[in-house]
C-alpha positions in Angstrom: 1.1 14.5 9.9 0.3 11.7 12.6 -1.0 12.3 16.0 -1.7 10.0 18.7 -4.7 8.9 20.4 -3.7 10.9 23.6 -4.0 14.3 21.5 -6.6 13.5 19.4 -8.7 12.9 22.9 -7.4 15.8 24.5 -8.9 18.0 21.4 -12.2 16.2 21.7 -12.3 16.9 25.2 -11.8 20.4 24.6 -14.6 20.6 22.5 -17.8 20.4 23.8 -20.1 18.7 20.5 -23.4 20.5 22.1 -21.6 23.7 22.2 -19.6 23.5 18.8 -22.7 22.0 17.0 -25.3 24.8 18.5 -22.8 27.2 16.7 -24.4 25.7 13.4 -27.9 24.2 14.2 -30.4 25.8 16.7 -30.4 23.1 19.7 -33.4 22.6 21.6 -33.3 20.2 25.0 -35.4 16.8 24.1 -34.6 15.1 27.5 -31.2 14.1 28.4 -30.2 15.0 24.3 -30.6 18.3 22.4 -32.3 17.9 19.0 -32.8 20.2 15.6 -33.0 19.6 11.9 -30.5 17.0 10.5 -27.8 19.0 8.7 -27.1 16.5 5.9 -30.5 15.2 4.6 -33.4 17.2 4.0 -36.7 16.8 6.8 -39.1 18.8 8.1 -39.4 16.9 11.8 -36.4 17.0 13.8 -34.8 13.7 14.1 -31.0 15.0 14.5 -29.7 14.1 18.2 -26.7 15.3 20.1 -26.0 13.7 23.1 -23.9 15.7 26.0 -23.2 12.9 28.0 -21.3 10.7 25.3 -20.3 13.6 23.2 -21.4 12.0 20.2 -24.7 13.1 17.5 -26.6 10.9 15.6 -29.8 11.6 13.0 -32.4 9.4 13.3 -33.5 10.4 9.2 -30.6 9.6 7.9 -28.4 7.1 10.0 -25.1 9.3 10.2 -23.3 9.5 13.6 -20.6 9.9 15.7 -18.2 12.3 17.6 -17.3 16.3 17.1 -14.6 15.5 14.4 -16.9 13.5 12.4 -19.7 16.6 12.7 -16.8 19.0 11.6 -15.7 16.5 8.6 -19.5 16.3 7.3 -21.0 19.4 8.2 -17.5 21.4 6.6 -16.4 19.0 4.1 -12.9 18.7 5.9 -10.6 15.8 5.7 -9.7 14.0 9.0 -6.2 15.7 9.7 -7.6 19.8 8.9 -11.1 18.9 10.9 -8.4 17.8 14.0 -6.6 21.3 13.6 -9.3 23.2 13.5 -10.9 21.9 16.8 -7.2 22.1 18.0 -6.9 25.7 16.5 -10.9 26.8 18.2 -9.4 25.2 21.4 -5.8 26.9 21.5 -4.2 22.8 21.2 -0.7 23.2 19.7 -0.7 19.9 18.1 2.6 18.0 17.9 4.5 18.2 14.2 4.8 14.5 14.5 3.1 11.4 16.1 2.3 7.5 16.4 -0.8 5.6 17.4 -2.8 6.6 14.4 -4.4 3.1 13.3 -3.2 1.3 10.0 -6.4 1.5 8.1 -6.7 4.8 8.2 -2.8 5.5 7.6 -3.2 3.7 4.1 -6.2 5.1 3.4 -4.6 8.5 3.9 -1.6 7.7 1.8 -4.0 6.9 -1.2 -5.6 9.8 -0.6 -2.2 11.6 -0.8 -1.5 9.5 -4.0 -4.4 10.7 -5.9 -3.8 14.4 -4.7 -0.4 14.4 -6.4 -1.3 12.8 -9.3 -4.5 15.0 -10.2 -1.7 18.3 -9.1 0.8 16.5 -11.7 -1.9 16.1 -14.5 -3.8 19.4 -14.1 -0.4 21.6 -14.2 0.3 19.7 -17.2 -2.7 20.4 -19.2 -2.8 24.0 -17.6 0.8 24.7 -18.1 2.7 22.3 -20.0 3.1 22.6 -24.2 2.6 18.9 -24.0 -0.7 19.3 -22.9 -1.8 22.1 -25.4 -3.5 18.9 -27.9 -5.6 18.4 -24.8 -6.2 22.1 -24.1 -7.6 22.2 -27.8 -10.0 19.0 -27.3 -11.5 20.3 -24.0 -11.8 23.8 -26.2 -13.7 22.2 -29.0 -16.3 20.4 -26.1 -16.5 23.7 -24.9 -14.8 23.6 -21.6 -13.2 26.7 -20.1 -10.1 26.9 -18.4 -11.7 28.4 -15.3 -13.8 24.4 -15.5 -10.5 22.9 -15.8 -9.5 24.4 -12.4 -12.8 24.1 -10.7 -13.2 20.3 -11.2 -9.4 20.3 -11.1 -9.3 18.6 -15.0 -5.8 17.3 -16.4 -3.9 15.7 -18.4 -2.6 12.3 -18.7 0.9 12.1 -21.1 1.3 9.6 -23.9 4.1 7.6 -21.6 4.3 4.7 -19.9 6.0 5.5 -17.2 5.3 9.8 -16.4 3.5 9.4 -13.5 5.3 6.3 -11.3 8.8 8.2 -11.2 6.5 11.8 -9.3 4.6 9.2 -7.1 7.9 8.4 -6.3 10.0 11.6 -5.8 7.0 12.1 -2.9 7.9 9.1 -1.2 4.8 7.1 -2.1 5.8 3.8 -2.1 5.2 1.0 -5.1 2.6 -0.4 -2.9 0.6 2.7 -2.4 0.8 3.7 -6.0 -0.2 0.6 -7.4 -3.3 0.4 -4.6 -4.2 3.6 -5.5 -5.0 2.3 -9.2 -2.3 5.1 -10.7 0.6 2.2 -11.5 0.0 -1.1 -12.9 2.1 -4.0 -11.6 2.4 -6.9 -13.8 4.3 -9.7 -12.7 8.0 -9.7 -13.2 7.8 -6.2 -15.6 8.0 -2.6 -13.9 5.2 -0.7 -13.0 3.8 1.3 -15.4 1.2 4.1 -15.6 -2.6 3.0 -15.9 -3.9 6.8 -17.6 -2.0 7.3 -20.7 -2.9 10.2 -23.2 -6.2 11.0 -21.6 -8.3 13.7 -20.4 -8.3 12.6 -16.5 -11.1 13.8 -14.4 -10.7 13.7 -10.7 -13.9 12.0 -8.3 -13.9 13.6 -5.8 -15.9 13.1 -2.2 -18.4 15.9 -0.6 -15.0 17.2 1.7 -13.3 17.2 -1.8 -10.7 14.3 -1.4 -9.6 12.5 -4.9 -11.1 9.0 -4.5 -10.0 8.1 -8.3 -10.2 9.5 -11.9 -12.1 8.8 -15.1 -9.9 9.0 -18.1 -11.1 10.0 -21.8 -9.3 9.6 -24.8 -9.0 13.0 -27.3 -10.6 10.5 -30.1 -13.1 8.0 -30.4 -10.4 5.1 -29.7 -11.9 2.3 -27.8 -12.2 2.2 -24.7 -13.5 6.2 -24.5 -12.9 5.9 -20.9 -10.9 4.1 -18.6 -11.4 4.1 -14.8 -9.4 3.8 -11.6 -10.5 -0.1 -10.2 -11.7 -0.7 -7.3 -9.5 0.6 -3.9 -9.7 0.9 -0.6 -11.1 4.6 -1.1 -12.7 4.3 -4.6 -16.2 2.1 -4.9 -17.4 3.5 -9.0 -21.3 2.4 -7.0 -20.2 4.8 -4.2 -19.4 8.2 -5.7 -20.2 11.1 -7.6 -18.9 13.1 -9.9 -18.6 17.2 -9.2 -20.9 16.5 -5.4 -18.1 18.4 -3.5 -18.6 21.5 -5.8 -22.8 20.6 -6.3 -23.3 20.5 -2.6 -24.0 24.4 -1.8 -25.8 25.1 -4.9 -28.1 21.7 -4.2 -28.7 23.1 -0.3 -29.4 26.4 -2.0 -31.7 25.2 -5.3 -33.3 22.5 -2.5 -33.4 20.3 -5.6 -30.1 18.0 -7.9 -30.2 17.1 -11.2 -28.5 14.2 -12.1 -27.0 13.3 -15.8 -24.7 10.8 -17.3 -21.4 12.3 -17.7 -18.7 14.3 -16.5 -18.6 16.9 -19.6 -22.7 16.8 -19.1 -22.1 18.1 -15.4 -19.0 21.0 -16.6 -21.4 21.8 -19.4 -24.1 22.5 -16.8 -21.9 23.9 -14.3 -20.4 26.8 -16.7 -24.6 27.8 -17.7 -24.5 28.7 -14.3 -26.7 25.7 -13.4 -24.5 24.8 -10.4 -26.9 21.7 -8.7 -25.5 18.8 -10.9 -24.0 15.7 -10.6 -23.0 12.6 -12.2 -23.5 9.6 -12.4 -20.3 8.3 -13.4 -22.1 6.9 -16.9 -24.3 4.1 -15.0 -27.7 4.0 -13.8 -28.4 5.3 -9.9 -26.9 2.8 -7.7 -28.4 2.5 -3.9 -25.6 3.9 -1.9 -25.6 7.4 -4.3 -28.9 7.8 -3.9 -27.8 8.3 -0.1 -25.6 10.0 0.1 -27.3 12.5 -2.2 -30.2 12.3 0.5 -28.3 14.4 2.9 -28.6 16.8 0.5 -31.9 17.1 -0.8 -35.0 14.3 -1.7 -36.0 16.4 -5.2 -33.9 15.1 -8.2 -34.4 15.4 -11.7 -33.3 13.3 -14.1 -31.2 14.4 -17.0 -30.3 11.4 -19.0 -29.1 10.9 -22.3 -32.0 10.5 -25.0 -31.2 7.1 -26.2 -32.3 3.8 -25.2 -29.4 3.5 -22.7 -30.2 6.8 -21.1 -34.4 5.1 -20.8 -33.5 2.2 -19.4 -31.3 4.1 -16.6 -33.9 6.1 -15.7 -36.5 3.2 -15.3 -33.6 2.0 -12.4 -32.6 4.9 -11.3 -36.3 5.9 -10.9 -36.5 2.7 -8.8 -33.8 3.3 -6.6 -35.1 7.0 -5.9 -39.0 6.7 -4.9 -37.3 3.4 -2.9 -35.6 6.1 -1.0 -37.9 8.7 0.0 -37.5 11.0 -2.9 -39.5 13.1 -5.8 -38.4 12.2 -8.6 -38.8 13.8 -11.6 -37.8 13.3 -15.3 -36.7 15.8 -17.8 -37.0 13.8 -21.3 -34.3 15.5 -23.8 -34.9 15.2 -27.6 -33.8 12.2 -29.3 -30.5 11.4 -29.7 -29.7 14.5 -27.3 -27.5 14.5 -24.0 -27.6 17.3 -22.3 -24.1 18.9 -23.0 -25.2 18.8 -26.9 -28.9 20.0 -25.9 -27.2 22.7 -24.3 -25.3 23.8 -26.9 -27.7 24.0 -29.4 -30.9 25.4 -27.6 -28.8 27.6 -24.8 -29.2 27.4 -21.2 -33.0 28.8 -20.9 -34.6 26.0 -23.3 -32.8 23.4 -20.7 -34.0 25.1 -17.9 -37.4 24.8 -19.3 -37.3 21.3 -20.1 -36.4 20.9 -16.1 -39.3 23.0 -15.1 -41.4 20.7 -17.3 -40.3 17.6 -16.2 -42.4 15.0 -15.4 -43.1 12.4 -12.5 -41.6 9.4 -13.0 -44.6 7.6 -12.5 -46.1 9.9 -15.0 -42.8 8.8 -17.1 -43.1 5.0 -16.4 -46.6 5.2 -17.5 -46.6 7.3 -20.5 -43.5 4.9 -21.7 -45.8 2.0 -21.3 -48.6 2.8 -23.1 -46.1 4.3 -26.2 -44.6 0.3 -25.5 -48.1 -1.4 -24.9 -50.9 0.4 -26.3 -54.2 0.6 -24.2 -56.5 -0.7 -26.4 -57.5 -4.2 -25.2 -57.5 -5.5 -21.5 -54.6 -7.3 -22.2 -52.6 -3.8 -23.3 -53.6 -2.3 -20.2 -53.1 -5.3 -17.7 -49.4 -4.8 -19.4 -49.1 -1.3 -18.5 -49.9 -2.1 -15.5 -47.6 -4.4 -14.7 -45.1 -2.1 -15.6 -46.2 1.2 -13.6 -47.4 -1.1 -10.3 -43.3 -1.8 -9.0 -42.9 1.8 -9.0 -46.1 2.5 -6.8 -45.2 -0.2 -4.7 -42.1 2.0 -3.8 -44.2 5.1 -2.6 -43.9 5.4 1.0 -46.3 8.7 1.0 -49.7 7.2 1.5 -52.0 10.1 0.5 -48.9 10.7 -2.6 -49.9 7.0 -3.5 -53.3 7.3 -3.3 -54.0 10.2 -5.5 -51.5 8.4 -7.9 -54.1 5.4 -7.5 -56.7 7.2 -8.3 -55.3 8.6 -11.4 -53.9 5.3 -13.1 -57.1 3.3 -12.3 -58.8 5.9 -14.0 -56.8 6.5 -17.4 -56.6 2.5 -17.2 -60.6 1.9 -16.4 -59.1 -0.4 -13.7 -60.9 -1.1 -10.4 -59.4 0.8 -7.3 -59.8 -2.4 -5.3 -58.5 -4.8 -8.2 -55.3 -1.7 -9.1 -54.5 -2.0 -4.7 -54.7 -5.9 -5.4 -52.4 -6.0 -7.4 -49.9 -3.5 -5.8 -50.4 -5.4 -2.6 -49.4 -8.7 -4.7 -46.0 -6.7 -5.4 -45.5 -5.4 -2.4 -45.5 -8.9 -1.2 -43.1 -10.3 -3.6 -40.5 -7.3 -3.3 -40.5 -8.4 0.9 -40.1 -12.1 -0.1 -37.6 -11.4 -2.4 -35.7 -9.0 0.1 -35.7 -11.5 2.8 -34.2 -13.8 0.7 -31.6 -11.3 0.1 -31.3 -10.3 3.2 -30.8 -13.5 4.7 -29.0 -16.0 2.9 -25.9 -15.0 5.1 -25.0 -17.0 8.2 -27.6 -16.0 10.9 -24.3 -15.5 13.5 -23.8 -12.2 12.3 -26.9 -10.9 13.5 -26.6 -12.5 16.9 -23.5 -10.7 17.3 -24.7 -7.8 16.1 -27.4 -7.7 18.4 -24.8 -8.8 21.7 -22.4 -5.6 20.4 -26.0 -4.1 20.4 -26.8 -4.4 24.3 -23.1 -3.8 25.2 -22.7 -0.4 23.5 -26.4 0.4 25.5 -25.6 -1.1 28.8 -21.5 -1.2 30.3 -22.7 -3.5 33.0 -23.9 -6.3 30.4 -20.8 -5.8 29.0 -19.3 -7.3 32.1 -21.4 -9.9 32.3 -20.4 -10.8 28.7 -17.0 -10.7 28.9 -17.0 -13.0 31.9 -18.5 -15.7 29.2 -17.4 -15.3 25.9 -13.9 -14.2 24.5 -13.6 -11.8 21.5 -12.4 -14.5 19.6 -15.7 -16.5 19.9 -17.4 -13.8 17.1 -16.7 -14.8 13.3 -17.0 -11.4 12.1 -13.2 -9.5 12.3 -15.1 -6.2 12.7 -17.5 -6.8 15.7 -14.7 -9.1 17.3 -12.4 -5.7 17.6 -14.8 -3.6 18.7 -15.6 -6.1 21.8 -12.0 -6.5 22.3 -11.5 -2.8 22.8 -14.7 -2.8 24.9 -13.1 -5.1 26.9 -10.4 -3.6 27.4 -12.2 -1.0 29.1 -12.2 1.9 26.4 -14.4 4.8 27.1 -17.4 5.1 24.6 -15.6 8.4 23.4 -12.7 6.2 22.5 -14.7 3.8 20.8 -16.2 6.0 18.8 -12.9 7.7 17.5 -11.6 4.3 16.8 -13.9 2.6 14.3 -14.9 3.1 10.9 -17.6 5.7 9.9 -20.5 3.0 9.2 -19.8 1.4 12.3 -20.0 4.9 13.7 -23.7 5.4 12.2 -24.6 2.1 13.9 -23.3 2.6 17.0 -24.0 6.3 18.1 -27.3 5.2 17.0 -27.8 2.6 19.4 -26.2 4.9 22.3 -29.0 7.3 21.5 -31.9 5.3 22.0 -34.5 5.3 24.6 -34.5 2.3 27.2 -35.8 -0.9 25.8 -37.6 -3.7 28.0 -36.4 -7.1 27.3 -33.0 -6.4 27.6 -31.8 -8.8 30.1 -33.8 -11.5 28.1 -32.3 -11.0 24.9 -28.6 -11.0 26.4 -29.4 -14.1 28.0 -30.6 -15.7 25.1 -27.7 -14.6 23.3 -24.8 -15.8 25.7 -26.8 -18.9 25.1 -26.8 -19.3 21.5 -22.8 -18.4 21.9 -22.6 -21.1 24.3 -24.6 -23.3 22.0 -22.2 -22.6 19.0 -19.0 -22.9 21.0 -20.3 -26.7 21.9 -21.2 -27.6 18.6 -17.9 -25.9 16.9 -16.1 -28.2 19.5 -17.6 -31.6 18.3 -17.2 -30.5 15.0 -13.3 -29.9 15.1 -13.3 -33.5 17.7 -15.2 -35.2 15.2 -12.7 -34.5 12.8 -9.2 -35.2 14.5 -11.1 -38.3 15.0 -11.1 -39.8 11.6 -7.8 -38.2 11.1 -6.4 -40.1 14.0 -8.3 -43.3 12.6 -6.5 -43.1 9.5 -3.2 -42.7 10.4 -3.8 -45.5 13.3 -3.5 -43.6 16.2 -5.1 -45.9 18.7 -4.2 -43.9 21.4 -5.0 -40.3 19.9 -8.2 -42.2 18.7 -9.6 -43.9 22.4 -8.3 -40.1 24.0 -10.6 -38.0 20.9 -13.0 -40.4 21.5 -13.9 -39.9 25.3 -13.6 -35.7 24.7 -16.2 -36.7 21.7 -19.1 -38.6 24.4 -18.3 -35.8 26.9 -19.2 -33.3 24.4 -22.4 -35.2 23.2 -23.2 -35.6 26.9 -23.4 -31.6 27.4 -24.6 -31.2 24.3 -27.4 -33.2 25.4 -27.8 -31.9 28.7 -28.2 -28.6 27.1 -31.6 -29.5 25.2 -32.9 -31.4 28.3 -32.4 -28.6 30.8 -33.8 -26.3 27.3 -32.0 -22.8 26.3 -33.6 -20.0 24.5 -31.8 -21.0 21.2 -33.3 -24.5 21.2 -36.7 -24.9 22.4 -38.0 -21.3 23.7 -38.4 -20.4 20.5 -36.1 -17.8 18.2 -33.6 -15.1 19.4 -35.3 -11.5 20.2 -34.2 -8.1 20.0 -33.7 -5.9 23.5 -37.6 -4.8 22.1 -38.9 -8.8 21.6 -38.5 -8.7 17.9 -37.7 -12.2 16.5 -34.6 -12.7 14.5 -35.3 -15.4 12.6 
């Protein structure tokens, strides 16, 4: 079902977002916004912000923004289409069986979606339901998996075929496009598609409002490869999800604490002990963008891992990642050659929980590892251990957490506290280097454009004044460029909102909600400079080159006309660094607050 922009808006603006969200979160007025305790990542200072005028929320905490239908999708897990009806349904909107307008993106994005709904529906009923699925049905019995599992985390069954699934994808009017960029059908050139999952346990991954982003396939042996995964989509990033965090989510709120393991049968296992706050990592160490988006959750995790030098080495990452972003960590080491779906069956649900209660730091962890790898006998030993605990503490953001941790490894090493913060501070400054580096290797345009969308999304009049000198098509990045096209085209900020993807949405509500800034009109000036700057330059450039073109082909006439455009160009060129704008001798561009961007 498609709807256009018109009745999208209208069910927006029959929604008021202070009202709806003061339904879930206790409001309280903080100027011209009301604020309260951000929803999806645990705090204990409100930093969550709605905003009546723009009809839009943003947490400071967290970075997630937007409008009233992204709050519904987040806060209830909904898809985009059942988050519109209910706001339609809670407004009395009767919304139309059939529309256009609805943008492309999201339109494929929704058909993969709808893909990988009918194909996990097509492989569950058939090891639910079918005979053909009974081999599978006996595996997942011998691992210990109940059927009630199989429906929770919606487990099927892939058949030994080549071509099962492409003829249902089909018979649903999916087309061979959709199928094959949903990573179900394989396309090889000049040879039918053909299923990618044959004769495999298939395990949907789903995200937190329980959409199928892709599937992890097992074999019933131990044939090579165990597993095969859907590739990379337009929906599906392996860095970017989680397995079972759609049905973890309550019991994490609840428990105020995830564990994290390896494996999908480590998280079922789990799940059917009745420990319900787990999650996987999809068989690879913590990446970044999980550890966010488990931060709107909770910031206490403990890891399970598997016992083996693999399982080690993933937590020393994952451990990393986590303290990097504002969590407790904690480690719960299993016995040797353990995971935790075989600790579990061996010592029962009660010894695992106990090994969770008893789990460790990972500082603790980092340094008890180094001293089994180092020793601590000589200075060199303990200079060693050292160097392998100090990158964790330089991670700490807690200052009175890091000091007592200070305290305690300067200690148990007989180190120096002033020679132990030496040495941190040493890291510390590397890690910034090293991040800048990083950070910044990318052209230096994009953050000049980021900063003019910056000052237009805060101030409509500069927006005038910006479109009056530079076109949309004078921004190299396709993403910004659209968004100043629409602003130019006079969209209302609600609009806007509803019409760009949800990081842009993070960004932007985020900017609409900040307090004034001095320096404003300074850092848009310096900016329409620096476009005007790169324009000129870009223009030489491209002259410069239909010059020697012309030359060689001996086009005296296209070479004497290219050639006067050229010395005008120099001339202005010129003229600009006499008459000296911000970008050339005034020293770098600054943000609206006088930061440099260097």
């Amino acid at each position: 079902m498609r709807w256009d922009e018109d009745t999208i808006q209208s069910v927006k603006d029959a929604n008021d977002v202070v009202e709806f969200v003061s339904q879930h979160l206790p409001l309280k007025k903080s100027g011209s916004n009301f604020k309260a305790l951000c929803p999806f990542h645990q705090e204990k200072t409100p930093s969550f912000m709605v905003n009546p005028a723009r009809q839009i929320f943003h947490c400071f905490g967290c970075n997630t923004g937007g409008d009233i239908i992204r709050f519904v999708m987040l806060y209830e897990g909904l898809p985009f289409i059942e988050a519109v009806t209910k706001l339609a349904g809670r407004a009395g909107i009767e919304l139309p069986r059939t529309g256009t307008g609805e943008r492309p993106d999201r339109e494929e994005k929704d058909q993969l979606f709808r893909a990988n709904r009918i194909a996990a529906g097509y492989f569950n009923d058939i090891l639910m339901k079918d005979r053909e699925g009974e081999q599978a049905r006996n595996y997942l019995g011998s691992r210990g998996i109940h059927s009630e599992a199989c429906r929770i985390y919606g487990i099927g069954y892939a058949l030994d075929e080549w071509r099962a699934l492409a003829p249902v994808l089909k018979k649903e009017g999916l087309s061979l496009k959709e199928s094959v960029g949903s990573g179900l059908l394989v396309q090889s050139e000049g040879k039918d598609p053909y299923d990618r999952f044959r004769n495999r346990i298939m395990f949907p991954i789903r995200d937190l409002s329980g959409r199928v982003l892709g599937f992890g396939g097992r074999v019933l042996d131990e044939t090579l490869p165990k597993y095969v995964n859907t590739p990379e989509t337009v929906i599906y990033h392996k860095g970017d999800s989680l397995f079972g965090i759609d049905i973890a989510a309550p019991y994490i709120r609840e428990a105020e604490e995830v564990l994290l393991v390896e494996g999908y049968l480590d998280v079922i296992a789990l799940h059917q002990a009745g420990i319900g706050n787990v999650v996987g990592v999809l068989g690879t160490a913590l990446t970044q963008q999980q550890a966010r988006r488990i931060r709107r959750l909770t910031t206490n995790c403990v890891l399970l891992f598997d016992a083996d030098e693999a399982g080690r080495k993933a937590v020393m990452r994952s451990g990393e990642i986590l303290l990097e972003e504002g969590f407790r960590c904690r480690v719960a080491p299993l016995d040797p050659g353990e995971d935790p779906d075989s600790y579990l069956q061996k010592k029962g649900p009660e010894r695992l929980l106990e090994k969770t209660a008893q789990s460790l730091p990972i500082i603790s962890f980092v340094l008890e590892d180094a001293r089994e790898q180092f020793g601590e006998e000589g200075v060199d030993d303990r200079l060693k251990v050292l160097d392998a605990i100090v990158p964790y503490l330089a991670k700490i953001k807690d200052r009175v957490v890091l000091g007592l941790y200070l305290k305690e490894i300067g200690d148990e090493l007989r180190i120096e506290q002033g020679d132990l913060r030496a040495r941190l501070t040493s890291v510390k400054s590397r890690d910034q280097r090293r991040l800048k580096r990083e950070q910044e290797p990318g052209p230096k345009l994009h953050r000049r454009e980021e900063l003019l969308l910056h000052i237009m999304v805060r101030d409509p009049v500069a927006a005038q004044k910006v479109k009056e000198q530079i076109s949309p098509d004078d921004l190299e990045s396709p993403e910004l460029s659209k968004i100043v096209e629409k602003i130019f085209s006079g969209v209302t900020f609600d609009n806007l909102i509803s019409s760009i993807d949800d990081r842009m949405k993070d960004l932007i509500s985020g900017w609409a909600l900040e307090d004034p800034i001095e320096g404003t009109d300074r850092a848009l000036d310096d900016c329409l400079s620096w476009f005007a700057k790169r324009k000129l330059e870009n223009s030489i450039q491209e002259t410069k080159k239909k010059l020697h073109e012309a030359e060689k082909r001996g086009d005296e006439k296209e070479f004497g006309k290219l050639t006067r455009k050229w010395q005008e160009l120099i001339k202005l060129m010129r003229k600009q660094k006499k008459t000296g704008s911000p970008t050339e001798d005034n020293g770098p561009a600054t943000s609206p607050g006088g930061e440099a961007l260097e």
